[in-house]
N, C-alpha and C positions, 0 to 999 in steps of 0.2 A: 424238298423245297420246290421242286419241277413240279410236282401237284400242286401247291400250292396257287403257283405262276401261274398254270393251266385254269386252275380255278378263276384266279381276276378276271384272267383272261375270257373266256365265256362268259363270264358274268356281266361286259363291257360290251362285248358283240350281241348278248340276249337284248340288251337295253338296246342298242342301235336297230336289230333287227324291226322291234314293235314299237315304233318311237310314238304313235298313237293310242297303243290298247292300254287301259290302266288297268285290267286286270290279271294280264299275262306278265309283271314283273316278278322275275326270277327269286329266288332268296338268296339273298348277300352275303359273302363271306362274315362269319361271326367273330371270327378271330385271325383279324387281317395279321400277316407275319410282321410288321413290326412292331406292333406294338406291346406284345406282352414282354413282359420281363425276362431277361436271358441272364442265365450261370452256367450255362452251358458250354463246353468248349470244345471247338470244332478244330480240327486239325488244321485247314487256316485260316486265320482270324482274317488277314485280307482280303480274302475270297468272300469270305463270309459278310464284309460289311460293306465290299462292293455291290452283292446281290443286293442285300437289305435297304441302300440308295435308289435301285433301282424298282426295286417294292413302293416304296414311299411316293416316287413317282409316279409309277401307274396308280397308285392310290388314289391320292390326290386329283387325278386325273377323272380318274371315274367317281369320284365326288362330286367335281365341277359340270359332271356330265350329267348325273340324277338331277342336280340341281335346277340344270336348265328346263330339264324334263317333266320338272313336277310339276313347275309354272302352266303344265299347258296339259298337264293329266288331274283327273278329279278321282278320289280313291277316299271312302270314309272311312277305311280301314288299311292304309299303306303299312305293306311287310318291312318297309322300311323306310322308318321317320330321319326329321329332317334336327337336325340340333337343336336344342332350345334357346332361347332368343339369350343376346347375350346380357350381365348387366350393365349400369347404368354408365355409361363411358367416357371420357373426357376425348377433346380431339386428340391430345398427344397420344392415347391409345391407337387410333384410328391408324393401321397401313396399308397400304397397296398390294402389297404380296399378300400372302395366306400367313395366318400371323403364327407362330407357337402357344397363344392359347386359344388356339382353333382344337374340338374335342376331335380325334382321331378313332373314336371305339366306343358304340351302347352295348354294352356284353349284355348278352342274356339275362346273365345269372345275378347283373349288379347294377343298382340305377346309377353308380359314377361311372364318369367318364376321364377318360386316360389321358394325359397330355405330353407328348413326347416332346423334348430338345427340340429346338432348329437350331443346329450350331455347326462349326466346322467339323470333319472327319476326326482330324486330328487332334482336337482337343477331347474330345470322347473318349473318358475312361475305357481301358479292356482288360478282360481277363488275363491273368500270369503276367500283368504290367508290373514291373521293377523301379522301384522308389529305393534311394540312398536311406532315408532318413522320414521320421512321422511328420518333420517339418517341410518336407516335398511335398508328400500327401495331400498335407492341407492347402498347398498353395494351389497344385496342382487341381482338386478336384475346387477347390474355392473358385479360380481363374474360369474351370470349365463353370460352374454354377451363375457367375456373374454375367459369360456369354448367353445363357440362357436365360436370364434373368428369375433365378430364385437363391434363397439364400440358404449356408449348411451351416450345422453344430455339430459337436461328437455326441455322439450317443453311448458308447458305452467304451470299456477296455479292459485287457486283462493282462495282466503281472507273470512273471514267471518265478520261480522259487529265489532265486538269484535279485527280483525286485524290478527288470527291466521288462518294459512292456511288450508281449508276445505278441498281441492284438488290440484292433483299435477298430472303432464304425462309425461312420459319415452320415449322418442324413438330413435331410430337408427339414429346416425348420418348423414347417406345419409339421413333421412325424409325432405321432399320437395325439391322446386325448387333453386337455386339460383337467387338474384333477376336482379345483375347486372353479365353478363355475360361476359362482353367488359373485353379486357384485361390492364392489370396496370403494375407499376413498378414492383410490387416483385413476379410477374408473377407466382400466385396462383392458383392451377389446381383446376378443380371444383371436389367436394364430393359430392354433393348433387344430389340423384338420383331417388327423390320422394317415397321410401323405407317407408311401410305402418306400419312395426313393430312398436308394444309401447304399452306402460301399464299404465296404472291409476289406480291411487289409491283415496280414499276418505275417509275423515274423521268417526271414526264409531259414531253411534248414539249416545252411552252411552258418548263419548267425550273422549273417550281415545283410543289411536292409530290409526290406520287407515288400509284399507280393499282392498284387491284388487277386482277391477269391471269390469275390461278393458284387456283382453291379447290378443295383435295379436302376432303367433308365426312367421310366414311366411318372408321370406324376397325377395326384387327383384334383389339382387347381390350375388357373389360369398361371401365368407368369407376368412377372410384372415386366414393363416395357422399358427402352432401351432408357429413357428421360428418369428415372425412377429409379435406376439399380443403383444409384448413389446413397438410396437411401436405408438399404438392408442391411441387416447387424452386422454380417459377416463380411463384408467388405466396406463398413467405415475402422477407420485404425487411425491412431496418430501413432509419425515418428516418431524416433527421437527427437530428431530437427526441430522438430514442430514442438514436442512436448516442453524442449530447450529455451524455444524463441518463448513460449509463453508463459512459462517463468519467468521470464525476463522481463516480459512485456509487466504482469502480474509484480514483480517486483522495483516496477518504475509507476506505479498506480494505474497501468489502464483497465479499464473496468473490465470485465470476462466477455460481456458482449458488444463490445469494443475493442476487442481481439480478434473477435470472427469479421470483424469488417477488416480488421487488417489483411489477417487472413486470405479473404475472399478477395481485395486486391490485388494479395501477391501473387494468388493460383489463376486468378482469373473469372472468379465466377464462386458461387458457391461450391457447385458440383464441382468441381475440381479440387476443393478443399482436403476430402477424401474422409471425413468426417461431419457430425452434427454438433451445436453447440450444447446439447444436453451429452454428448460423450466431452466435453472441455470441462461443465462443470462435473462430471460423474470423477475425470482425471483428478480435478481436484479436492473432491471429497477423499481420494483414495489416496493422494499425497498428505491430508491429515491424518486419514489411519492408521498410516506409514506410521509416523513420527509420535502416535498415541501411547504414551507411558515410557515417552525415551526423551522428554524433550529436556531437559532437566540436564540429563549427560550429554545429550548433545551442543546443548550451550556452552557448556563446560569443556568439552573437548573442542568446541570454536574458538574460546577463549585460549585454550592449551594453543592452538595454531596458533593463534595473534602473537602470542607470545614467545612462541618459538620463532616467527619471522621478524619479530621485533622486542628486545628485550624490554622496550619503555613502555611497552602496556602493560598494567599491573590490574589484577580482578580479584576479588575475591567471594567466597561462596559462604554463605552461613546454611546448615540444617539441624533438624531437631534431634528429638531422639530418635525417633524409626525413620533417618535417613532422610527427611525431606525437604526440600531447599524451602528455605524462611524468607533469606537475604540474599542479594545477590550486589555487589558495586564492582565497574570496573570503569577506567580511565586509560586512555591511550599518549602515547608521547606527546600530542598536538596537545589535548590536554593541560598536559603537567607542565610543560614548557609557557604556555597559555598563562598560568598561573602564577609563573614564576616575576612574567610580566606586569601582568594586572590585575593581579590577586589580593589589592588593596580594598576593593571593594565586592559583596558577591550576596547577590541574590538568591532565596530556594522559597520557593515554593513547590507541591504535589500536585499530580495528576492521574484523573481515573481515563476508564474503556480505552488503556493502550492494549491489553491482552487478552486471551479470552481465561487466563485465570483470575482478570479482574485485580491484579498485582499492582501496587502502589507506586506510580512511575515518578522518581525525584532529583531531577537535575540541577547539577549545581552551578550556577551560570554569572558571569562577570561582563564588563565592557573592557573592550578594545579600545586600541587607538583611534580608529575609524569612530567612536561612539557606537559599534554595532554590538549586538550580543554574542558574546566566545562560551562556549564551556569548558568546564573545568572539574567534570565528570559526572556520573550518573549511576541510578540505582535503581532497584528493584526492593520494594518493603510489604511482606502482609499483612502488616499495620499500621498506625499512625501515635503507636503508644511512647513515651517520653526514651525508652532503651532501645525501641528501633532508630529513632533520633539520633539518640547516643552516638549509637555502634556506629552508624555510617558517617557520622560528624568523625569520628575517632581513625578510621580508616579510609576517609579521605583525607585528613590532615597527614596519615603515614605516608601516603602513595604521594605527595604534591612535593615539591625539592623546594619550598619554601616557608615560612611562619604560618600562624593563623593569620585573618584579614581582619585589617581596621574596622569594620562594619560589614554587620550582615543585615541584610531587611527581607521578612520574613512578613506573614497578615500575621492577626492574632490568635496564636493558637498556644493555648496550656504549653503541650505536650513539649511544641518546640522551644516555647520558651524555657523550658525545664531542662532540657536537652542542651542546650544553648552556653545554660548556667554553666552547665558541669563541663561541657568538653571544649568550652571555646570562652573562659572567665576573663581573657582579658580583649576581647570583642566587643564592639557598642552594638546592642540590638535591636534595630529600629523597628518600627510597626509601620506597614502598609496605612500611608493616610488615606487613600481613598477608601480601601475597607472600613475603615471609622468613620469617614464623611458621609460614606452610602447609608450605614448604618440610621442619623436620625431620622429619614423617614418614618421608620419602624418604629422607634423608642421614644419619640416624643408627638405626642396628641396632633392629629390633621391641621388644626388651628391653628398653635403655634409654630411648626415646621413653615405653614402658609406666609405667619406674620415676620418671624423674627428666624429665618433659615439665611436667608442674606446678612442679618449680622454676626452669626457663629462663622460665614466666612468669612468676612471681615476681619473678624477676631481671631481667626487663625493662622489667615493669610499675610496678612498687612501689619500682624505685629512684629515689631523690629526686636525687642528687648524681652526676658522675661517678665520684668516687672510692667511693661505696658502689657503684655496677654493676658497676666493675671487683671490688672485693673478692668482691662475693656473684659474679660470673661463675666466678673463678677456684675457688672454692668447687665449685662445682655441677659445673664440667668434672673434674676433680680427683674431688670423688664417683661421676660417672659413669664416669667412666676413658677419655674422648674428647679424652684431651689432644692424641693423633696424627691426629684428624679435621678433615682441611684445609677442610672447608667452615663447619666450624665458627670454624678460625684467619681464613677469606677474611673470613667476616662479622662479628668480634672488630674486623679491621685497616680494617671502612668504619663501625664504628659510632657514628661520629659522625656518620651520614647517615642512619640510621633509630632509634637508640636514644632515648624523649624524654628521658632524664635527660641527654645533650646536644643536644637542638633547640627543649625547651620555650619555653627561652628567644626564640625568633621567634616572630610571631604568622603563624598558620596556620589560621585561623575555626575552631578544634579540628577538624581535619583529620589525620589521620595514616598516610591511606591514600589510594589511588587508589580509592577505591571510590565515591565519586561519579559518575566514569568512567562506571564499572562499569555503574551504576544506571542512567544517561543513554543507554549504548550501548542496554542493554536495552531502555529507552524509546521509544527513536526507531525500534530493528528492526522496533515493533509496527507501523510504517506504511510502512517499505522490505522489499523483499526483494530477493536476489539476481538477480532475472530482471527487476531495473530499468534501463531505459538511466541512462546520466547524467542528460538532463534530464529524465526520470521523478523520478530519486531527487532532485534537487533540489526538485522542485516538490513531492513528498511530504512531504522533510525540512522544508521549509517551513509545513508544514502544521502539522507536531507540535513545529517552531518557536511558531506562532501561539499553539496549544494553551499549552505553556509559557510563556509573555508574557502568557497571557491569566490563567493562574493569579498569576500575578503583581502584574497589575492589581486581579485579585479582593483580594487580600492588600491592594493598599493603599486600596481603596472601605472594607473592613472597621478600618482602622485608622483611617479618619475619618470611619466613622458608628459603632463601635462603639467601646466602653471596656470594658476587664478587670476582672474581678471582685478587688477587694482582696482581703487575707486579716490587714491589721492595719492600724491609725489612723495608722501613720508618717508622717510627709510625706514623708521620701526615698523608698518606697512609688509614693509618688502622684504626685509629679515624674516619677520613671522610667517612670509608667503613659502618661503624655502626651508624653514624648519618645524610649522605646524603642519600634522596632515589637513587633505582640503575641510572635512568637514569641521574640525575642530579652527580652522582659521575660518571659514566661515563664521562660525561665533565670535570668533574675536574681532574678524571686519567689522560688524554689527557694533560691538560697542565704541570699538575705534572710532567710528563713523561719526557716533554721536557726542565728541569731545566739544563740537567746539557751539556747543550746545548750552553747557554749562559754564558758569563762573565759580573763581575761587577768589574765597579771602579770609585772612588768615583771624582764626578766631581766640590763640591762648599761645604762646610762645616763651617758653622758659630753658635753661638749659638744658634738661633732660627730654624735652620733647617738645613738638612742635602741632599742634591743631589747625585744620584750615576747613571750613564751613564751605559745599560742593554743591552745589542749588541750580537745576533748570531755570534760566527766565524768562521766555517765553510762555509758563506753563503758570497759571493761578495755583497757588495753593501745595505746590507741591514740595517732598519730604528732601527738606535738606538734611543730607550724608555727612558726616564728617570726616576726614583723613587725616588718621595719628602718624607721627613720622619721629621715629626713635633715634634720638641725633646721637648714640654711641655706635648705632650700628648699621644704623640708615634702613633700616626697618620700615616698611609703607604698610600702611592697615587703615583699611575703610569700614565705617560699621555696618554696609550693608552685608559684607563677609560671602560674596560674589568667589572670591579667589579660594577663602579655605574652603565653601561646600563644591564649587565645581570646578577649578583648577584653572580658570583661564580669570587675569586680571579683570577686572569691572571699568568700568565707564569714566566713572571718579576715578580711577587710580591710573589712569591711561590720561585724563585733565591735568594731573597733578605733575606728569612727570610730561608732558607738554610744557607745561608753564615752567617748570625746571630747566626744561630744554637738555632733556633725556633722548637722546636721540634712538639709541637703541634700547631695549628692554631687559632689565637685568636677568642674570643668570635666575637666583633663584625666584624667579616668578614665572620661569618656563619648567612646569611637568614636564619630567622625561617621556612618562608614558603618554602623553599628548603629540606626540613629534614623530617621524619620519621613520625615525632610527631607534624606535621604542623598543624593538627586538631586536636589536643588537647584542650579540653577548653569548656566550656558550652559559647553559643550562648543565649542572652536575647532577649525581642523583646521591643516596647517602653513599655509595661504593665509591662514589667520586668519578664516578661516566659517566662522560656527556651522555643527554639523552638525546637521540635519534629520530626523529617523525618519519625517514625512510629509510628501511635495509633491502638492501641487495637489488639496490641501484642498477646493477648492469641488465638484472633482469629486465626490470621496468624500461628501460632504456633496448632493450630489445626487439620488446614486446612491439614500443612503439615505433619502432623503425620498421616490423615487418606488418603493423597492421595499417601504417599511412601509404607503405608499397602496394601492399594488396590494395589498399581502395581506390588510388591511383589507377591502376590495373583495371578494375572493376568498372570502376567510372567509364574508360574508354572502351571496353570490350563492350559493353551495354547495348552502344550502340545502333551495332545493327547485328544479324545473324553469324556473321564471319568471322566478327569479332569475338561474338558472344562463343561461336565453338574455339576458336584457338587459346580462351583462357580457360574452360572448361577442361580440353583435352590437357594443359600442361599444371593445370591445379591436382587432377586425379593423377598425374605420373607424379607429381611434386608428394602428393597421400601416399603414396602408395612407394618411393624411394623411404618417406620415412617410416612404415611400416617395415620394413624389411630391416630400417637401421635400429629400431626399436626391438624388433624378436632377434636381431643377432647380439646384444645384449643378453647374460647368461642370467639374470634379473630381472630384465624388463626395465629397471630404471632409467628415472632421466637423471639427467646433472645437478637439478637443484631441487632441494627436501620438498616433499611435499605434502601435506599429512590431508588425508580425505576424511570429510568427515560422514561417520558411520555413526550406527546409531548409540555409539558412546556406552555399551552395556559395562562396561570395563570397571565403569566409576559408579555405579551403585545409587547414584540419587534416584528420590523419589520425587515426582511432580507435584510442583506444590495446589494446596488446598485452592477453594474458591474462597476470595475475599469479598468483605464487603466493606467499605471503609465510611467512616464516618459523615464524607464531605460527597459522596459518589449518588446522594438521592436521597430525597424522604426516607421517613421512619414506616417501615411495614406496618399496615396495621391490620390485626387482626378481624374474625368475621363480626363480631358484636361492634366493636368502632366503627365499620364502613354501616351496620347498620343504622348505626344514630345519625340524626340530622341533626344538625347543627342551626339554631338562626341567625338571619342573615344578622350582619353588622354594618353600621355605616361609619367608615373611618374619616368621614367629617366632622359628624356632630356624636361622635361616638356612641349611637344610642342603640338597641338591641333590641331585634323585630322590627324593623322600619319596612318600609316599600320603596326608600330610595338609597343611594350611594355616594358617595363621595362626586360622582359625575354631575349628579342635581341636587344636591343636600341644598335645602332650602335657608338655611341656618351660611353658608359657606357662598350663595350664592347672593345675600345682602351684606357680604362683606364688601368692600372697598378692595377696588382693582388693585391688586398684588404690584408690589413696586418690584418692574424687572431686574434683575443679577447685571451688574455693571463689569462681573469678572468675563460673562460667558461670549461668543461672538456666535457665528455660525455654526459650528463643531457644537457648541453645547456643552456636554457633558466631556466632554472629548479634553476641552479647552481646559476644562476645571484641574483633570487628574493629568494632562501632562504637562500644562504652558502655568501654569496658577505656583508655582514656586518661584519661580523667576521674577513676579513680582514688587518679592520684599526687595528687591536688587532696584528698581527703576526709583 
């Protein structure tokens, strides 16, 4: 190494000596001592890598020193060239000091050029270095790699007969060639640049730890710079932490790239992050892999947990014959208790794209006292055929601790009406009326939909009796001239299942549609989506479960710390104020309001009962009500039947016991389930136990006591630095006390069960199929279909081949301006399907 030294040395004084002659320069060391690759091992390594610092710097030195020299020497043949220009560079590249992807070495024998470390001493991998473990290793020469800015991967390893790895090799991400070099879809630059650096390691003798054998320091590219090292494979990672919070985040709906800006708040910066948002989604393609042909038991074992911490969740699983889930229903105590309540009336409708098997999502949903939507369980179907029906009709009536429901309203569909028959015969099953209102656009000619659309609602709306509907229908078919329109006779021959002048009479919470459904599916879509597994979509459904329960709860803190504003001195008023909840006395305000609107007079009076004629007067024209009154039992009944379909007295019958001088409202004209105290009551199951919506209360109550501490805490430690360290240091000693109380534990357990779920292999189901259900999109069609063209049609003047449309049909445009809808206001269509029942009541 003294010759060597000797060598720079002269080779720095030659150049000073002739700092004019260009052709008396010396020949330069070809193989400066530090740059070639060392496995060599010197008796002492610190000796050895003190000289080697001080190599580097005479080097270096006499670099700087040609350099200046050549500016001012002409040689068209210099024994020794100058670097070649660098590439194209941004300023963050640009530094002050001499950079580490500055070339150190033109060998002779090879046109690359060498790029050594500039890193600390100390991080410098060495020979016969001593690692615990392959997981030091990596961190160890990772740490050294990111100081220098390039990135490692393992390159190879080998096993020993026993299976435990004897050796292991490190190298530089550019190491080797790439094998396919043609280019592809996601048009991937190439890395790889045959880059010689790497280290190995091997197992030590005695069998414990392992030894480094192998370090080439040398590299044959630049290094990337200090703003950039954020960016190489080998040191982006997510924690746990991180992996934790963004599940979390992912399972409250925020979007993936909408995480990274959370993210990037809370570290400060991107680069701080410690990761790319293509390694967040890569995370979560691999969290589906995970769970790829396990999800099925893994639901099943979520369910097993539900049930285990609470007995009043009840689920059940249907599969085929090769084991594969078909059906799936389950209901939770909130639930069934739910039901037990307001299970008088209950809506179902289906819903598609909650999963990504495409599975038939069908919640069974009722109102509450609030008038809000509750459920009252839910299902999973791969089909929509009359037995899937069935079955989940059948096993939701087991699991509910109370009878069938008075009415169910369902749109029209075969299947369920079949289903309906069989497992729920003493049920009234009503049809979604707006699905058959929407309907005549479709099934009756442009023209008269145009003409005579305002009186089929008329005639549906506004008739009070059956016998007026039928008159005024036969009327309106007759002027339209659709007497030979069979979808019109289909739905004439079921309209005693959707017309209300034969249904008002059940109470139905004024319900007349499926559109609560409607609203709910929508709801709940905001927090599932179709690329959900099962247990995703549960534990999401769950969520916007919570959500709704928790509106709920709000509704009833506000009915017992607040009171409704009056609007008259009545007492019946003020009773209703303190026994209706607010929204349901809201309606009833409303009619109250308008008593004294109306007069009465008595229009037929015999012993057995009494008639009085109920009439707006300030209003032309309008439908006088009548009010029967059964003098055995004092019975009150008005015909607009306001009270039996929606449960709160009418207008007229609130007149009548005015004029009575009723001061307060009898018993049975208040719904329980309309009131304050509608849940009141212990709920049994068939065992005769109470069901439960909470177990294991203390815990809950634990939980909450140390997580409002800690945030407490948190809050104030935030503040400033001093703070932020004293809650820091007594959080990791608080970790770290119970780690120790946990391993001194001859099990590990904690106090209370707690069942993790795995991936369920235990229980053998199989993932179900892809569905496609009947209601989820068009009919496929195949390649001869898509190739025919169809002519256009014009569904004004219905003629076939035309050039125009319903928009300019010539025939449609010399008709007489359309006489507007007297029903609709602002809303529109809006107004029709929810306020247009209420109606027959005014």
């Amino acid at each position: 190494m003294s010759a060597e030294l000797t060598q720079i040395i002269a080779f720095t004084s030659s150049r000073t000596s002739h700092p004019l002659q260009p052709n008396t320069k010396p020949q330069h060391p070809s193989n400066p001592p530090f740059s070639t690759p060392h496995a060599v091992d010197p008796e002492s390594v610190e000796t050895y890598t003190t000289t080697l610092d001080c190599y580097r710097e005479l080097w270096i030195f006499g670099l700087k020193f040609m350099e200046e020299e050549d500016q001012m020497s002409v040689d068209p043949n210099p024994l020794f060239r100058a670097p070649p220009p660098p590439r194209m560079q941004s300023l963050d590249d640009i530094e002050l000091l001499p950079s580490p992807s500055q070339p150190c070495q033109s060998s002779a024998n090879s046109s690359k050029q060498v790029y050594p470390p500039q890193v600390k001493n100390e991080v410098i991998p060495k020979i016969k270095q001593q690692f615990d473990n392959l997981e030091e290793v990596w961190k160890f020469y990772n740490s050294y790699a990111k100081e220098a800015g390039f990135s490692i991967r393992i390159n190879s390893s080998k096993t020993g007969k026993n299976g435990e790895t004897i050796r292991k090799e490190y190298v530089c991400y550019k190491e080797g060639e790439r094998k396919n070099s043609k280019a592809t879809k996601r048009r991937r630059g190439l890395t790889r640049e045959g880059c010689g650096a790497k280290l190995s390691v091997v197992k030590n003798r005695s069998g414990e730890g392992f030894v480094v054998t192998q370090f080439v320091e040398g590299h044959n590219h630049p290094f990337t710079t200090p703003r950039k090292r954020h960016l190489l494979k080998s040191h982006r990672r997510m924690s746990d932490v991180q992996k934790a919070l963004t599940q979390q985040l992912a399972a409250a709906n925020v979007p993936t790239h909408q995480q990274m800006s959370i993210l990037e708040l809370q570290a400060g910066g991107l680069e701080n992050i410690g990761f790319l948002s293509q390694d967040l989604y890569n995370d979560k393609r691999d969290r589906r892999k995970f769970v790829d042909g396990h999800d099925a038991n893994m639901l099943c074992e979520y369910f097993e947990m539900k049930q285990q911490k609470n007995p009043g969740f009840i689920y059940t699983i249907e599969e085929d014959d090769e084991r594969r889930m078909t059906h799936c229903f389950w209901a939770d105590a909130t639930c069934r208790k739910s039901y037990k309540y307001f299970g008088d009336v209950v809506v179902f409708d289906t819903t598609y794209y909650t999963n990504k098997y495409s599975l038939i999502f069908a919640p069974i949903l009722g109102v509450n006292h609030h008038r809000q939507t509750t459920l009252f369980g839910c299902a999973f179907l791969s089909d929509e055929s009359t037995d899937s029906f069935e079955w989940l009709f059948k096993e939701w009536l087991k699991a509910m601790p109370a009878g069938p429901p008075k009415i169910i309203i369902t749109d029209q569909d075969l299947a369920m009406t079949k289903a309906i028959a069989s497992a729920l015969p003493n049920t009234f099953h009503r049809y979604c009326i707006w699905h058959i209102v929407n309907k005549f656009s479709q099934k009756i000619d442009a023209l008269s939909y145009k003409q005579h659309y305002d009186d089929f609602k008329k005639c549906i709306w506004n008739s009070e009796s059956p016998q007026e509907f039928e008159i005024r229908w036969a009327e309106v078919v007759q002027k339209a001239k659709l007497s030979d329109n069979e979808w019109l006779k289909a739905m004439y021959d079921i309209r005693d299942r959707w017309i209300p002048a034969y249904t008002k009479h059940i109470f139905s919470a004024h319900m007349t549609s499926s559109q609560r459904a409607e609203i709910s599916h929508s709801f709940f879509k905001k927090y599932v989506s179709k690329e959900n597994s099962m247990l995703d979509f549960v534990t999401r459904f769950n969520r916007a479960l919570s959500k709704l329960r928790h509106n709920e709860l709000d509704l009833d803190h506000k009915d017992i710390n607040e009171k409704p504003v009056l609007k008259s001195s009545w007492l019946m008023e003020n009773r209703m104020s303190e026994l209706y909840t607010r929204n349901v006395f809201h309606k009833f305000q409303e009619e109250f309001f308008q008593i004294g609107a109306y007069v009465l007079t008595v229009r037929h009076d015999d012993e057995h009962r009494c008639l009085w004629n109920v009439q707006r007067t300030e209003v032309e024209g309008s439908r006088s009500r009548v009010i029967s009154v059964d003098k055995s039992s004092n019975h009150v009944t008005c015909s607009c039947m306001m009270f039996e379909f929606d449960g709160i007295p009418c207008r007229h019958m609130l007149a009548y016991f005015t004029r009575m001088q009723i001061m307060e409202l009898p018993h049975n004209y208040i719904l329980q389930r309309w009131t304050k105290s509608a849940k009141v009551g212990r709920v049994m199951d068939d065992l005769g136990s109470a069901v439960k919506e909470i177990c294991d209360r203390s815990l809950l109550v634990r939980r909450q006591r140390l997580f409002q501490l800690a945030s407490d805490v948190v809050d104030d430690g935030v503040l400033d630095e001093e703070g932020t360290e004293v809650v820091t240091k007594y959080l990791l000693l608080a970790k770290k006390e119970l780690e120790v109380m946990r391993s001194s534990r001859k099990d590990g357990s904690t106090s209370c069960t707690q069942v993790p779920i795995s991936l369920g292999s235990q229980h053998g189901y199989k993932e179900p199929l892809q569905v496609r259900a009947k209601g989820c999109g068009k009919r496929l069609k195949g390649g001869k279909e898509k190739a025919v063209k169809k002519s256009r049609k014009c569904n004004g003047c219905g003629l076939i081949g035309q050039s125009h449309d319903k928009r300019n049909c010539p025939k449609l445009l010399n008709m007489n301006k359309m006489v507007t809808c007297g029903y609709e206001d602002e809303n529109g269509k809006a107004t029709e399907r929810l306020d247009r029942s209420s109606l027959f009541f005014v």
